[in-house]
PAGUFI-580287 format. One record per residue (C-alpha): x, z, y. Coordinates in steps of 0.5 Angstrom, whole numbers, plus 500, padded with zeros to 3 digits. Layout:
<rs>
R    px    pz    py
R     X     Z     Y
...
</rs>
This chain:
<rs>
R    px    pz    py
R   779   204   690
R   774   209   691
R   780   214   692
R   782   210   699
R   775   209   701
R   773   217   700
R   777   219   707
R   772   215   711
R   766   216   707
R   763   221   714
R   764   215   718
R   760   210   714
R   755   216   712
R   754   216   721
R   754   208   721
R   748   209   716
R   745   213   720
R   746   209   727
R   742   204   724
R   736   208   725
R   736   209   731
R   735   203   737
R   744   202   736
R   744   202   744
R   738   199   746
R   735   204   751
R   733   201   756
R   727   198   754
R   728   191   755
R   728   185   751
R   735   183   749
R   733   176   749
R   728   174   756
R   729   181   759
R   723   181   762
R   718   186   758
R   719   191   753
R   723   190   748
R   720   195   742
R   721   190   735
R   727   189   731
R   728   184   724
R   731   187   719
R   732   181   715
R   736   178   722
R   742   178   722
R   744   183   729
R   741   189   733
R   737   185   738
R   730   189   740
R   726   184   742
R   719   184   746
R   713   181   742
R   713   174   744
R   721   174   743
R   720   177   736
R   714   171   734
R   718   165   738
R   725   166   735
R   721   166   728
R   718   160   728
R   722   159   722
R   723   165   718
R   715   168   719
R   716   173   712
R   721   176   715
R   720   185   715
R   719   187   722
R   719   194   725
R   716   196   732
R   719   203   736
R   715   209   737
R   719   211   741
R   721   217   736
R   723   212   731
R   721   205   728
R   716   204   723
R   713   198   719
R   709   192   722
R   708   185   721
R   708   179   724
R   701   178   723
R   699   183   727
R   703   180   732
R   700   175   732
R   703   170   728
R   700   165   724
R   703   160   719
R   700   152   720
R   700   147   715
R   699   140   715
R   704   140   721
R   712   140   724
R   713   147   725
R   711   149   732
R   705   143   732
R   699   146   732
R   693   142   730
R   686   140   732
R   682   143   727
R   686   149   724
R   681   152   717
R   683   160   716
R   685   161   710
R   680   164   705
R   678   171   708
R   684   170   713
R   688   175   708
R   693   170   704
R   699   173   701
R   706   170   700
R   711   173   695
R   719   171   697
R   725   174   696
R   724   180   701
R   716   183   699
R   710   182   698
R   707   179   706
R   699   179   707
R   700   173   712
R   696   170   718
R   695   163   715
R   691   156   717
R   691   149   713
R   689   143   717
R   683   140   717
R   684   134   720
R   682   128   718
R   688   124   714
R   689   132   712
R   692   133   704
R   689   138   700
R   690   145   701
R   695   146   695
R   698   140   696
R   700   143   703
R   702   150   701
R   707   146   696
R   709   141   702
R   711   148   706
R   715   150   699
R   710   155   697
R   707   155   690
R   701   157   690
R   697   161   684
R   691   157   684
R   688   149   685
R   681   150   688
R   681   156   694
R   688   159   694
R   689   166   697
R   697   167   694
R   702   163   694
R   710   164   692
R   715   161   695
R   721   156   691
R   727   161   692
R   723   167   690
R   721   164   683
R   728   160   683
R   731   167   684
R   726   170   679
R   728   165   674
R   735   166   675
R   735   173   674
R   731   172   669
R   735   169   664
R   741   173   667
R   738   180   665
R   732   179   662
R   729   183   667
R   720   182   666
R   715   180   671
R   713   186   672
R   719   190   674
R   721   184   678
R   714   184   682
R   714   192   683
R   721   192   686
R   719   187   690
R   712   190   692
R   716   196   694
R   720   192   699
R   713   192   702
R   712   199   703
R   716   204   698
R   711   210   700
R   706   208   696
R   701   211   703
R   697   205   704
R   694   200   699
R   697   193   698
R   693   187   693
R   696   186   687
R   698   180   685
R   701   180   680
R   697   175   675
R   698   170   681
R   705   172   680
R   706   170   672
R   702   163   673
R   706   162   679
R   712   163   674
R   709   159   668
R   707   153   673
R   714   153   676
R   718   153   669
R   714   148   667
R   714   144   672
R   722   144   672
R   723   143   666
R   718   135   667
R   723   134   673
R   730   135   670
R   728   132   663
R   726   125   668
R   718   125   667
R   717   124   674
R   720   117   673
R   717   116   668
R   711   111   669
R   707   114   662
R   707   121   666
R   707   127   663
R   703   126   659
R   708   121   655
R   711   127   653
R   715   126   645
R   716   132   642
R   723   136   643
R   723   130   649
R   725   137   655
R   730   139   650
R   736   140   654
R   741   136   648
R   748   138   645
R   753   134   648
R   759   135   643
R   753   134   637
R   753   127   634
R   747   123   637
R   746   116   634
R   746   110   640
R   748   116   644
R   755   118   644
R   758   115   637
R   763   110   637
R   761   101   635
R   762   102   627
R   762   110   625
R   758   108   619
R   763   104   617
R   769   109   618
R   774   111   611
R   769   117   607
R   774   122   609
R   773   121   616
R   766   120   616
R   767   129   617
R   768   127   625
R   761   125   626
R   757   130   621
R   752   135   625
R   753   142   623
R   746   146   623
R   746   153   622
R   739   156   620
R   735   163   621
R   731   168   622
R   729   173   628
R   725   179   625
R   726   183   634
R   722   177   637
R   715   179   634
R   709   178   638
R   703   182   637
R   696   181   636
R   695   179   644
R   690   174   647
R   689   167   642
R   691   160   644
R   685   158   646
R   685   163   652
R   693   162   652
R   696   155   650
R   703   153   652
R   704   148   657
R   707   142   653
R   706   145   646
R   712   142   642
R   715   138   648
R   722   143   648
R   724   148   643
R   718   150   639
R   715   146   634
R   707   144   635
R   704   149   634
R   697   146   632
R   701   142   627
R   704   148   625
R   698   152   623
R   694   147   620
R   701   145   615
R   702   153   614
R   693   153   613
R   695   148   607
R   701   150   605
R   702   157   605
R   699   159   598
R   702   152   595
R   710   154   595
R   712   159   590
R   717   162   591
R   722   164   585
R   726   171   584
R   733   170   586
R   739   169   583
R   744   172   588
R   743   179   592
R   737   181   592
R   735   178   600
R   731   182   603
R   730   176   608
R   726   172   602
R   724   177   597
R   721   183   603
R   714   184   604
R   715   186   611
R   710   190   615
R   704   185   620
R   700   190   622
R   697   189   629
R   702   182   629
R   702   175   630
R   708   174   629
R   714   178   626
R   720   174   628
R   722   166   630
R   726   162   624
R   731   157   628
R   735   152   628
R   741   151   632
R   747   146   633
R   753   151   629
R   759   149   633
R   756   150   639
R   751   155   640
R   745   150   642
R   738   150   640
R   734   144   637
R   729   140   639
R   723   142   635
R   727   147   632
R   723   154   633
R   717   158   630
R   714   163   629
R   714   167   621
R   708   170   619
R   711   175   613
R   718   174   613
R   722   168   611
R   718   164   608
R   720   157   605
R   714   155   607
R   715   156   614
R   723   155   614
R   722   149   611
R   717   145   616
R   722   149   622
R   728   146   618
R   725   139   617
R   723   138   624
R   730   139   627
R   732   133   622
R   727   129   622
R   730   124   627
R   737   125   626
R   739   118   622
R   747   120   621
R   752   120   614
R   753   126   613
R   750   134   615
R   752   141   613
R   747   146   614
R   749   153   614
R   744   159   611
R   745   165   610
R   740   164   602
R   743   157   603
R   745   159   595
R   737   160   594
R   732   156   599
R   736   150   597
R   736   149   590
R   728   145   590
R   729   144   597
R   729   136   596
R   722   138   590
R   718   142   597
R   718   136   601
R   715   131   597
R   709   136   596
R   710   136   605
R   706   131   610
R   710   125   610
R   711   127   617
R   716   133   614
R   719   127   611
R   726   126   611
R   732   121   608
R   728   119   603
R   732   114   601
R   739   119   601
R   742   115   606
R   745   123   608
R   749   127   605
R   747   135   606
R   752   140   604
R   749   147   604
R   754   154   605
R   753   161   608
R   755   164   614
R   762   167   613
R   760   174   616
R   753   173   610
R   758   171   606
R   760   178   603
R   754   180   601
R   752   175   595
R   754   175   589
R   761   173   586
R   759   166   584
R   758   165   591
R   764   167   595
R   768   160   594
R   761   155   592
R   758   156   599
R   764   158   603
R   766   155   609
R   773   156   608
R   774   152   602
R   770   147   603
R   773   141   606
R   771   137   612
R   769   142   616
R   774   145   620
R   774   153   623
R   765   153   624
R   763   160   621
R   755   157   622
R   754   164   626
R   751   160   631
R   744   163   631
R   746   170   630
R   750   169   637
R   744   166   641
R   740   172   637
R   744   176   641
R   743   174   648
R   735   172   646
R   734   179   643
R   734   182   650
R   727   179   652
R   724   182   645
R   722   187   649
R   717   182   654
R   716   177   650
R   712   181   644
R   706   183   649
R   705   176   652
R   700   171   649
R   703   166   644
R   704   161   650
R   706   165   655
R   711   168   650
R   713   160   647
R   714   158   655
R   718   163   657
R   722   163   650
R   723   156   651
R   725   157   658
R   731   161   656
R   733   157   651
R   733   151   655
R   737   155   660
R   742   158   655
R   743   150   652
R   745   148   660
R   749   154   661
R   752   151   654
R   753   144   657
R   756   146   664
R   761   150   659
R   763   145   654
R   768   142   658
R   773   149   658
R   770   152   652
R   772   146   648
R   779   146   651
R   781   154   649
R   778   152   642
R   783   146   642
R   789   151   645
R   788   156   639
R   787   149   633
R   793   146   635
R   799   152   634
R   795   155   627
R   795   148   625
R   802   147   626
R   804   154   623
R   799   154   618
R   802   147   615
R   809   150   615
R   807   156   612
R   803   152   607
R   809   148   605
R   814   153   605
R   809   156   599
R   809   149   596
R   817   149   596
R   818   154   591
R   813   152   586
R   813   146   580
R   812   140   583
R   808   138   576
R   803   144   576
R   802   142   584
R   801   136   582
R   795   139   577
R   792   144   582
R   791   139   586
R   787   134   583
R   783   140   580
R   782   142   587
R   780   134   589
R   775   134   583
R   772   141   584
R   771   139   592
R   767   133   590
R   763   136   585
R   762   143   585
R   761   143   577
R   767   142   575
R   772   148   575
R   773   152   580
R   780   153   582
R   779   159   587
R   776   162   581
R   782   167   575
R   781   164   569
R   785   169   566
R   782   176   563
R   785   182   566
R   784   188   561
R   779   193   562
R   778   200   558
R   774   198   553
R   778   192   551
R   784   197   552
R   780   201   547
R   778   196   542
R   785   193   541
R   787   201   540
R   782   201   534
R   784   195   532
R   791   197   531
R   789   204   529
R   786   200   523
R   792   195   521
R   796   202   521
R   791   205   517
R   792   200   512
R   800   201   512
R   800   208   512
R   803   209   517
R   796   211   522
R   798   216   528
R   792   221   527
R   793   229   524
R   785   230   525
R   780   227   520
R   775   225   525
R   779   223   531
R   785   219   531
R   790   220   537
R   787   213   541
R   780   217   540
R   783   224   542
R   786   220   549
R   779   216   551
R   775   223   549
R   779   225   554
R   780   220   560
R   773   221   559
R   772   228   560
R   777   228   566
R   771   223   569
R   765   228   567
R   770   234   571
R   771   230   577
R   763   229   577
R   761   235   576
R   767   238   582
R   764   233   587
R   757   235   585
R   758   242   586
R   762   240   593
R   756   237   596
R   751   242   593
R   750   245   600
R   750   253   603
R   743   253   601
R   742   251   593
R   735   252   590
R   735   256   584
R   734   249   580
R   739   246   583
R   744   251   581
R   740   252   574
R   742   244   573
R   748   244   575
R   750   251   571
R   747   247   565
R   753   242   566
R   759   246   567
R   757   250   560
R   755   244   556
R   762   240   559
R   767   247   557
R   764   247   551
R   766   239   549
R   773   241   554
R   774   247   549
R   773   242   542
R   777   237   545
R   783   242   547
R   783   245   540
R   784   237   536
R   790   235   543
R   793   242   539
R   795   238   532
R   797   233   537
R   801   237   542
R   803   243   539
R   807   245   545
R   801   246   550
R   798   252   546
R   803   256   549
R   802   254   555
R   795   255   555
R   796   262   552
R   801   265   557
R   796   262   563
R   791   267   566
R   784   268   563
R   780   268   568
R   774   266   564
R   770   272   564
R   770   272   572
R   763   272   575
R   765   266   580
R   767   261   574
R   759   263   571
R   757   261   579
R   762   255   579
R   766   251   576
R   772   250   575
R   776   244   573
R   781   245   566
R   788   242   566
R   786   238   561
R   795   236   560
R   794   229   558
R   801   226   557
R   802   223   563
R   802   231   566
R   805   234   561
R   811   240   563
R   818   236   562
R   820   241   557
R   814   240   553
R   815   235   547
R   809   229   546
R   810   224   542
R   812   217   545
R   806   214   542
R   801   219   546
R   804   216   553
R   804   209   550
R   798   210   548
R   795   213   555
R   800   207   559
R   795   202   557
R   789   206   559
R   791   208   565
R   793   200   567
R   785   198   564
R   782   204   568
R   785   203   575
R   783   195   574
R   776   197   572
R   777   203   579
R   778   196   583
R   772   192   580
R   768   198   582
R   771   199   588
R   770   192   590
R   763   191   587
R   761   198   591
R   763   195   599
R   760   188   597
R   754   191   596
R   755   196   603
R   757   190   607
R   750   187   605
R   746   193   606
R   749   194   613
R   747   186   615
R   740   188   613
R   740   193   617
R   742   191   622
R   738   185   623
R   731   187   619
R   730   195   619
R   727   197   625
R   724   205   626
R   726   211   625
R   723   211   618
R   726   205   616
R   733   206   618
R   733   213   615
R   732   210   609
R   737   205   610
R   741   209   611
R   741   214   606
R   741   207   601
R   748   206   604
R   750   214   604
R   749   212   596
R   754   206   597
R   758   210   601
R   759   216   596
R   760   210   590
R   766   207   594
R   770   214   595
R   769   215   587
R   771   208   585
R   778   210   590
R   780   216   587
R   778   213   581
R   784   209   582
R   788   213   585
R   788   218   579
R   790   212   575
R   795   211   579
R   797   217   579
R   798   219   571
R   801   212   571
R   807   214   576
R   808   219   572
R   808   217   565
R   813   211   568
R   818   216   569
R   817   220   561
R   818   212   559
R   823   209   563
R   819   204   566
R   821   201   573
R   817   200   579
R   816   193   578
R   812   194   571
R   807   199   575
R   803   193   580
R   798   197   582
R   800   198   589
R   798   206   593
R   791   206   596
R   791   207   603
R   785   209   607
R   786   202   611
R   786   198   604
R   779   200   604
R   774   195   608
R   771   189   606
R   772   182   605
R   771   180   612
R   772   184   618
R   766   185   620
R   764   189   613
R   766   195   615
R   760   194   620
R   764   199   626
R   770   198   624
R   774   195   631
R   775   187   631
R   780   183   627
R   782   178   626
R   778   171   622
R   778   170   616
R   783   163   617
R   788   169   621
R   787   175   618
R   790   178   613
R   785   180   607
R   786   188   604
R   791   187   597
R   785   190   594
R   781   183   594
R   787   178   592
R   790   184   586
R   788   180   579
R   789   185   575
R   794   188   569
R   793   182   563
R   796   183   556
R   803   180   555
R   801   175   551
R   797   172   557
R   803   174   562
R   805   167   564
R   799   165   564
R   796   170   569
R   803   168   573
R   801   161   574
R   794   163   575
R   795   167   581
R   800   162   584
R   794   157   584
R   789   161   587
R   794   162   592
R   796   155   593
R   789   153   593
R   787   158   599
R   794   156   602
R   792   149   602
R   785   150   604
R   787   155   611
R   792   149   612
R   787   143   612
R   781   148   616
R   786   148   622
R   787   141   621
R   780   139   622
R   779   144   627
R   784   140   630
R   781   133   629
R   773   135   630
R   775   138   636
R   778   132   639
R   772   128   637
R   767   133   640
R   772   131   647
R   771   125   647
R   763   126   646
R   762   130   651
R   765   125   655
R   761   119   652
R   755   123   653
R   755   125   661
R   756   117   662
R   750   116   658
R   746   121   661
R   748   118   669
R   747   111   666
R   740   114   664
R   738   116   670
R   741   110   673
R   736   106   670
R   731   111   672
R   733   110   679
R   732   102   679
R   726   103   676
R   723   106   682
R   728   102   686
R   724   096   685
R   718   099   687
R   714   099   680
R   708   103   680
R   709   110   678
R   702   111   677
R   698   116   682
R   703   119   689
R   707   113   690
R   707   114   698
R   714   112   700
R   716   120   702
R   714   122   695
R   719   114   692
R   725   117   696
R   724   123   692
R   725   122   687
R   730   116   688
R   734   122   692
R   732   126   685
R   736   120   681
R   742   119   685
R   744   127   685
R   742   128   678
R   747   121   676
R   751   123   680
R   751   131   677
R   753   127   671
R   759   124   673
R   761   130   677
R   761   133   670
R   765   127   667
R   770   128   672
R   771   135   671
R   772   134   663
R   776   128   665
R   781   133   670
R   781   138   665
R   783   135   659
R   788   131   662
R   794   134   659
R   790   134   651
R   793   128   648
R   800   130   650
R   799   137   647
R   796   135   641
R   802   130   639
R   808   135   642
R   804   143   641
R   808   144   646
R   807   145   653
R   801   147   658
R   795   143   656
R   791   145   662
R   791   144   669
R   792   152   672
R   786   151   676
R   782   152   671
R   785   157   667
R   785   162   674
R   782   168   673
R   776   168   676
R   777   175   681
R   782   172   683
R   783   174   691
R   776   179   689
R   778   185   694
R   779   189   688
</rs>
């Protein structure tokens, strides 16, 4: 579009000019009397009168901060109403004036609005029957910074504009105040007052008074001062909430229904929301301690204070976590990071969900956090997700006991809690892991990955900058503030979010089922059967056999090598043993050299990494090697000759080139020529290929372990850089530990590629098919981790219910024949049992989704009832305490109204919106929504 705009880019330059002179206004006189000399323009009026000084005041009555600019005859420059004359009145109609007018003090009041910072001529009433003054400055819609004496005020709009953008780009106060104070005079030339401390309390006051209005204080007859803890938080609508959006006799439903009314958590740590050693809760306390999303801070404290040391801790079992074992730097801290806990499904914060860590992720700490969030939720059944859910909830149940009775919760066991991991944590534990606490082979809980926290941590992270030089309750009223504001944002989204889930839940519920039951088609009807109730059990309780899990041993190398021994002996006893040397048998001459190709490979790859620039020890060491290893390659080449006498031909007709200085400086390599690279015209005995067929298979097994092994562990590293390393010093580490990995990855694949390489050819010297060498080529691609997000930059894929995971991760491996058959159906029943589950997670995706529908709509209701009955409360003209003269009861009566009203527009929408679901749940076909809803939001943009 710049293209169709460049040609008339003077033009635009000339009008840009034009508006700095008077634009054709040089008579002199004023545009709106005519009568005397017009000199002063509005820059923030819309037009291009110029107007007289009296004309200026009286046609901004009602606009008395705007900018003003005078004409000096050569050009305009900056003045204010002020200096005109103009005066603001309060107490009065606009225009009335008052009998006993009181100056503001020192007759220097400053007002922030959207436009600047405006020294303002002020006069409070001082009439009789007069308010006093603050309560005048709020009746004008100016806030003020202060009770006794005010000498700043800012305006609503300016503080509302403020906390908008505020949570849109996380822009601080100060840069906020210092464009605006540059709108004021961007030259610097002349000295303005600072207000920027008015600023920040003017802030504070104004968040927290809207977040006692919206959650319905003012109608309350205790006040603000009957607060409950979490009572400001804005709720999650789709979540189940007990005598609130649940239907008659949800307790009593079949068990395997009771998963459309579970709570999903999700549980973390933010380690980038630190705070510093700044100010202390005396100076600093926070506004409404624990009434939103932050827990109690005094309780907090004074549990940490007797708790702290109480709690041990005991080693991990899993990986090795950093989040818990990790010793994390507190220097010139008071916080390291907040721990959370959020609705997993929906991406919204708890009441009393969120506190600060002191040294990293403490039990002690997550546990009072965790415990707090739940502590009044009276459902059936709770999943939490936790990225050490495998660790923290081993003695979970044990800790609380040792609690405040406060902290207590299900003590009866009424609840069911179920423990899993996030699936993008999921990769970096250990095996045993990967399906106990999976979200993919657990029932019951649809397609929730439990990432919740970490998406809200992304929106969160941007204010860390602001937040973590603020006092503790500045930083808690600001970050309550912003989660408040994420949650309601979450909220007026509900209605279509849920909609473009449910349009993605019903085709993959329908193909997964078909997919799922064409795969059953071909399989035994009895070994379903079996799988099945297996599957069933071990989905009940995790004790009993996992069916997710091989139980047929694949062959390793040093099986291969055991069982070669094995039968070396037997022959040995039969006389007919296969060996011509008396210390080292054919089985011994092959291993020694699958061995010795390894340590050549080594060696080769160490001298590539060497660099330009070796120190003499580094050369010395690695000179050191290559003669030890020509020594052991020259012993085994003379015992292979008795084995394979048509190589000492082949070896003597090669060139020597041993006596050459670059083979002392660098080493090469020897064609060590096992069987499955032997010439074609040189004769090997059958069993030597038999023999190395068997090896290569176990090598290239033992190759995919390692390489699996290998990109676990760098998908762990990866997450814990990424959310824990933070400096320069401690992501070069963390990237030099993953370099490591890295190089540990790209062995283990040509490790398998060597493998796979010997067994093609000796699939050809023992006329082997394709179909009996099941090791599949290694491409670059089939490199990358188990979840997409392993490969950390790789781009983004598919989930884990759609995508398609890389051969390496399903390949089981080579068995022995005597097991054949039964790796067979071992691998089948893995397969069925993923199958099976991809289809039944759709399936409930589905059904949850519907659920969460139809409590959405449930709760808008509930909450236009409540402010209904708010609204007869007041209506009926019981006291509200203080201030219940009849303008402030119409208020909040009109308050009522539109906040019911607001609700049921809600409603209405969802209503519009889902009109077409139950249809498309039924039939999977056709538009499930009305196309209004689905129109692009640029549409009719001018781009």
């Amino acid at each position: 579009m710049l293209t169709h705009w460049l040609p008339d880019r003077e033009r635009f330059l000339a009008e840009f000019l034009r508006r700095e002179g008077r634009r054709g206004h040089t008579s002199g006189l004023c545009s709106r009397c005519s009568g005397y000399s017009a000199a002063y323009r509005c820059v923030d009026c819309e037009g291009d009168n110029l107007l007289c000084s009296t004309c200026i005041k009286e046609v901004h009555s009602c606009n008395g901060l705007h900018r003003i600019e005078a004409w000096q005859k050569t050009h305009f420059s900056k003045t204010t109403l002020k200096a005109l004359g103009y005066r603001f009145q309060l107490g009065h109609a606009i225009g009335e004036g008052c009998v006993a007018p009181r100056p503001a003090f020192s007759d220097s009041f400053v007002v922030i609005d959207t436009n600047g910072v405006h020294e303002v001529g002020l006069d409070f009433c001082d009439c009789e029957s007069s308010e006093l003054p603050y309560v005048q400055l709020l009746r004008f819609g100016w806030l003020p910074a202060t009770v006794d004496n005010p000498k700043t005020a800012g305006t609503l709009r300016v503080l509302k504009y403020f906390q908008l953008l505020s949570f849109e780009s996380k822009v601080s106060a100060y840069e906020f105040y210092k464009a605006l104070a540059r709108l004021s005079d961007n030259l610097g030339l002349t000295r303005q007052k600072n207000r920027y401390r008015s600023f920040l309390l003017m802030i504070r006051i104004y968040r927290h008074l809207k977040m006692l209005k919206r959650a319905g204080k003012g109608h309350d007859p205790g006040g603000s001062a009957s607060t409950q803890p979490g009572e400001c938080a804005v709720l999650c609508p789709a979540c189940p909430q007990a005598n609130i959006n649940l239907p008659p006799g949800w307790r009593d439903v079949d068990r395997d229904q009771r998963y459309l009314y579970r709570l999903f958590l999700g549980v973390d740590a933010n380690f980038r929301l630190k705070r510093k050693h700044v100010s202390m809760d005396k100076v600093d306390p926070g506004l409404g301690d624990g009434w939103a999303y932050f827990v109690g801070e005094k309780d907090y404290k004074d549990y940490l204070k007797n708790h702290s040391d109480l709690i041990v801790q005991a080693p991990s079992t899993c990986s090795n976590h950093n989040a818990v074992n990790a010793e994390r730097s507190t220097r010139g801290l008071a916080a390291t990071g907040v721990g959370t806990v959020d609705c997993a499904r929906h991406d919204t914060k708890f009441p009393t969900s969120i506190g600060d860590l002191q040294k990293g992720e403490r039990y002690v700490n997550m546990d009072y956090i965790f415990f707090s969030s739940i502590r009044r939720t009276d459902l059936l059944e709770v999943v939490v997700s936790y990225d050490i859910a495998c660790q923290w909830s081993v003695n979970l149940w044990t800790r609380m006991m040792t609690y405040p009775h406060t902290l207590h919760t299900d003590i009866n066991r009424r609840t069911s809690f179920y423990f899993l991991v996030p699936k993008f944590h999921l990769p970096a534990h250990v095996k045993a892991c990967q399906s106990t606490f999976s979200f993919n082979y657990n029932p019951h809980v649809g397609r929730t990955d439990g990432e919740a926290p970490e998406r809200s941590w992304a929106d969160a992270n941007l204010a860390a900058s602001s937040t973590r030089e603020m006092g503790p309750g500045s930083r808690r009223d600001m970050l309550n503030d912003h989660f408040g504001h994420r949650n309601w944002r979450k909220t007026t989204e509900i209605g279509l979010s849920l909609l473009r889930k449910l349009s993605t839940a019903i085709p993959e519920r329908n193909d997964r089922k078909f997919l799922h039951n064409q795969f059953e088609v071909g399989l035994d009807p009895d070994a379903v059967a079996r799988w099945k109730i297996e599957l069933e059990a071990w989905e009940q309780d995790h004790s009993k056999p996992n069916p997710y899990n091989p139980r047929v041993k694949r062959l390793t190398q040093d099986a291969v090598k055991h069982q070669l021994a094995i039968q070396e002996a037997n022959d040995t006893k039969k006389g007919t043993a296969y060996v011509l040397h008396d210390a080292i048998s054919a089985g011994r001459l092959l291993t020694m050299g699958l061995d010795l190709e390894e340590q050549q490979f080594f060696l080769d790859h160490d001298y590539e990494t060497l660099g330009l620039h070796p120190t003499i020890e580094q050369r010395g060491q690695l000179q050191g090697r290559s003669n030890v290893l020509r020594r052991k390659v020259s012993a085994w080449i003379a015992v292979q000759h008795l084995y394979i006498p048509g190589l000492s031909m082949i070896r003597n007709q090669a060139p020597d080139d041993s006596s050459s200085h670059q083979d002392n400086e660098r080493f090469k390599s020897t064609d060590l020529y096992l069987p499955s690279s032997i010439p074609s015209h040189v004769l090997c005995d059958r069993r030597l290929s038999e023999m190395e067929w068997q090896l290569r298979q176990a090598q290239a097994n033992d190759a995919l372990d390692e390489l699996r092994n290998a990109l676990r562990l760098r998908s762990y590293l990866y997450i814990d850089k990424d959310r824990f390393q933070r400096g320069q010093s401690a992501n070069t580490r963390s990237s030099d530990v993953i370099h490591c990995i890295e190089v540990k990855v790209s062995t283990a694949a040509e490790k398998y590629r060597r493998a796979r390489l010997a067994l093609l050819g000796l699939g050809r010297v023992l006329s082997k098919l394709a179909l009996d060498i099941p090791f599949l080529e290694l491409k670059a691609n089939d490199i990358r981790g188990l979840s997409q997000q392993d490969d950390h930059l790789a781009s983004r894929g598919p989930s884990e219910g759609r995508r398609t995971l890389s051969w390496i991760w399903s390949r089981l491996g080579v068995i022995s024949e005597d097991d054949e058959d039964r790796g067979l159906q071992d691998g089948l029943r893995i397969e069925w049992c993923k199958s099976k589950a991809r289809a039944d997670r759709w399936r409930e995706e589905a059904e949850l989704l519907q659920e969460e529908m139809r409590r959405v709509r449930v709760f808008f209701g509930h909450r236009a009832y409540m402010w209904d009955r708010r609204l007869e409360y007041v209506a009926s003209g019981r006291s509200l305490g203080l201030f219940s003269d009849p303008e402030t009861l119409e208020g909040r009566v009109a308050y009522a109204q539109r906040q019911a009203a607001q609700f049921r527009a809600m409603d209405d929408h969802c209503g519009k919106l889902w009109t077409s679901v139950d249809r498309y749940v039924q039939t999977g076909v056709g538009t499930i929504a009305p196309p209004e809803s689905l129109a692009d939001d640029n549409e009719g943009d001018d781009i």
